[in-house]
C-alpha positions as CSV (number, residue, x, y, z in Angstrom):
1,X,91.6,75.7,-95.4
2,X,88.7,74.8,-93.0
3,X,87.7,77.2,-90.2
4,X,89.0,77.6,-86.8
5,X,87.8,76.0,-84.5
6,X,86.1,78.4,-81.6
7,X,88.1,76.8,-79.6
8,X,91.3,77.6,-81.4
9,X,89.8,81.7,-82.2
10,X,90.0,81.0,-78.0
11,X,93.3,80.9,-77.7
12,X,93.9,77.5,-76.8
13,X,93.9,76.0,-73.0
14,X,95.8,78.9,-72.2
15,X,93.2,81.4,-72.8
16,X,90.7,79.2,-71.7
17,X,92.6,78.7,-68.1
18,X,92.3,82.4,-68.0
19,X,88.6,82.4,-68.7
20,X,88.1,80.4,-66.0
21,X,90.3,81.9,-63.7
22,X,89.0,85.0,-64.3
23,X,85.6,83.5,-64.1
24,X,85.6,81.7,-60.6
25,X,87.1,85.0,-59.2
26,X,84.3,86.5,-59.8
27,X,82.4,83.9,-58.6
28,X,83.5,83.8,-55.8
29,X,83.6,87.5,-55.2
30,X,79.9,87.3,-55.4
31,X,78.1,86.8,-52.2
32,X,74.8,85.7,-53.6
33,X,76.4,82.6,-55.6
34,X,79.9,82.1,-53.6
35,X,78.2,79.5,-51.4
36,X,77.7,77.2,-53.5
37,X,81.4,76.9,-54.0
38,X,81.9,76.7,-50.0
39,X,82.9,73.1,-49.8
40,X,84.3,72.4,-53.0
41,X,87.8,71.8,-54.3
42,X,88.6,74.6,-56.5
43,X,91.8,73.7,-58.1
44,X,89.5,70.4,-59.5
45,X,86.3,72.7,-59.9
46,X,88.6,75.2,-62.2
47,X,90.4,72.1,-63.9
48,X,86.7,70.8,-64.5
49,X,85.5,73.8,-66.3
50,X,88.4,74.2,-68.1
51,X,87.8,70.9,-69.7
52,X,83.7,72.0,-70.1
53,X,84.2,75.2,-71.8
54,X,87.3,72.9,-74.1
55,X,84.8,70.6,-74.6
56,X,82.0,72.8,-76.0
57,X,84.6,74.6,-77.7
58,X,85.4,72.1,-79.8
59,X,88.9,71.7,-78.5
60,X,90.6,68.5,-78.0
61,X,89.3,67.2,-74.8
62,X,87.1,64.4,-73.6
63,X,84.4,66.2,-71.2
64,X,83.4,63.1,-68.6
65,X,81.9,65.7,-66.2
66,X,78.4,63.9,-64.5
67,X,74.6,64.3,-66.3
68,X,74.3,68.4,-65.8
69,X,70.9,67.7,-63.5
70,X,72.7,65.3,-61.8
71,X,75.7,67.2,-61.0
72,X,73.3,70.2,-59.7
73,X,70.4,68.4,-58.5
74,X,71.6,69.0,-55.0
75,X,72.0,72.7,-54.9
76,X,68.7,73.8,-55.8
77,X,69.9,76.8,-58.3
78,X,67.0,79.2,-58.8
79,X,66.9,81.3,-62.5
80,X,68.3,84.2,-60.8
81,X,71.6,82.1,-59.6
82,X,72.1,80.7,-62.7
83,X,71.6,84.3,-64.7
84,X,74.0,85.5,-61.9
85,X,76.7,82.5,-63.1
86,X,76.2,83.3,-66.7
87,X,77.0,87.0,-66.3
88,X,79.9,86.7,-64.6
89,X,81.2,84.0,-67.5
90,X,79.9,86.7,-70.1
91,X,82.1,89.2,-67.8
92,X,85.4,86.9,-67.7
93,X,85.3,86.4,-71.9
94,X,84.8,89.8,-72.4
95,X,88.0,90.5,-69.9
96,X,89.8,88.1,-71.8
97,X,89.3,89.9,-75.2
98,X,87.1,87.2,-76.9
99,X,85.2,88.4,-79.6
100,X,81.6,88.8,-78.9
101,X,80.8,86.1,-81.4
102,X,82.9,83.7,-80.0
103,X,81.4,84.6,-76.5
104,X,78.0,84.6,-77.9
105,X,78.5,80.6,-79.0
106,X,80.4,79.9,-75.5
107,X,77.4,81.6,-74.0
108,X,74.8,79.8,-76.1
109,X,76.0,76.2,-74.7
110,X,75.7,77.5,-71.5
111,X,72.1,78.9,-72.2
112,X,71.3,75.3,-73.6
113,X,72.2,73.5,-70.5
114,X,69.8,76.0,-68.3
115,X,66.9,73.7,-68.1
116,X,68.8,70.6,-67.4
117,X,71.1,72.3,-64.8
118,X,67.9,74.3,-63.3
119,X,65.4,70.8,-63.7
120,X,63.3,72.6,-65.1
């Protein structure tokens, strides 16, 4: 029998909705990263990461999100704003009850993608 997908040991969109639910809350609790979010549509932005963290899940979505420096090109993140992001992501799986393995590899694509979104 092949192996689960990570996106299946997940728990599906569901879970994933959660994640991100979860996620953006904290986001957006957080005064040193909530403006960012000041003038965007949430219910797209959460639909939109739901379909990133699918995506890099290996679930069955299509992720046609932007180029990641050209989707964050404008906001000038710092290292700092993007470690703050990353933690709170690393907070919401762990809230969720995703095994740390499976929130080490969610966590890992989103480490990959530090120097594209940060231009550096």
């Amino acid at each position: 029998m092949p192996a689960q997908s990570l996106y299946a040991r997940l728990g599906g969109r569901e879970a994933v909705e959660a994640v991100v639910s979860d996620f953006y809350d904290r986001v957006l609790a957080d005064d040193s990263v909530a403006h960012y979010f000041d003038d965007i549509d949430m219910v797209e932005q959460r639909a939109h990461q739901v379909k990133f963290i699918s995506a890099v899940a290996g679930g069955p979505v299509e992720y046609d999100g932007a180029d990641m420096r050209a989707a964050h090109d404008h906001l000038d993140l710092s290292g700092e704003d993007f470690d703050a992001i990353a933690e709170h992501l690393a907070a919401a799986l762990d809230e969720n009850g995703v095994a740390p393995d499976d929130a080490d590899a969610v966590l890992d694509e989103v480490a990959a993608l530090r120097a594209p979104i940060l231009g550096a």
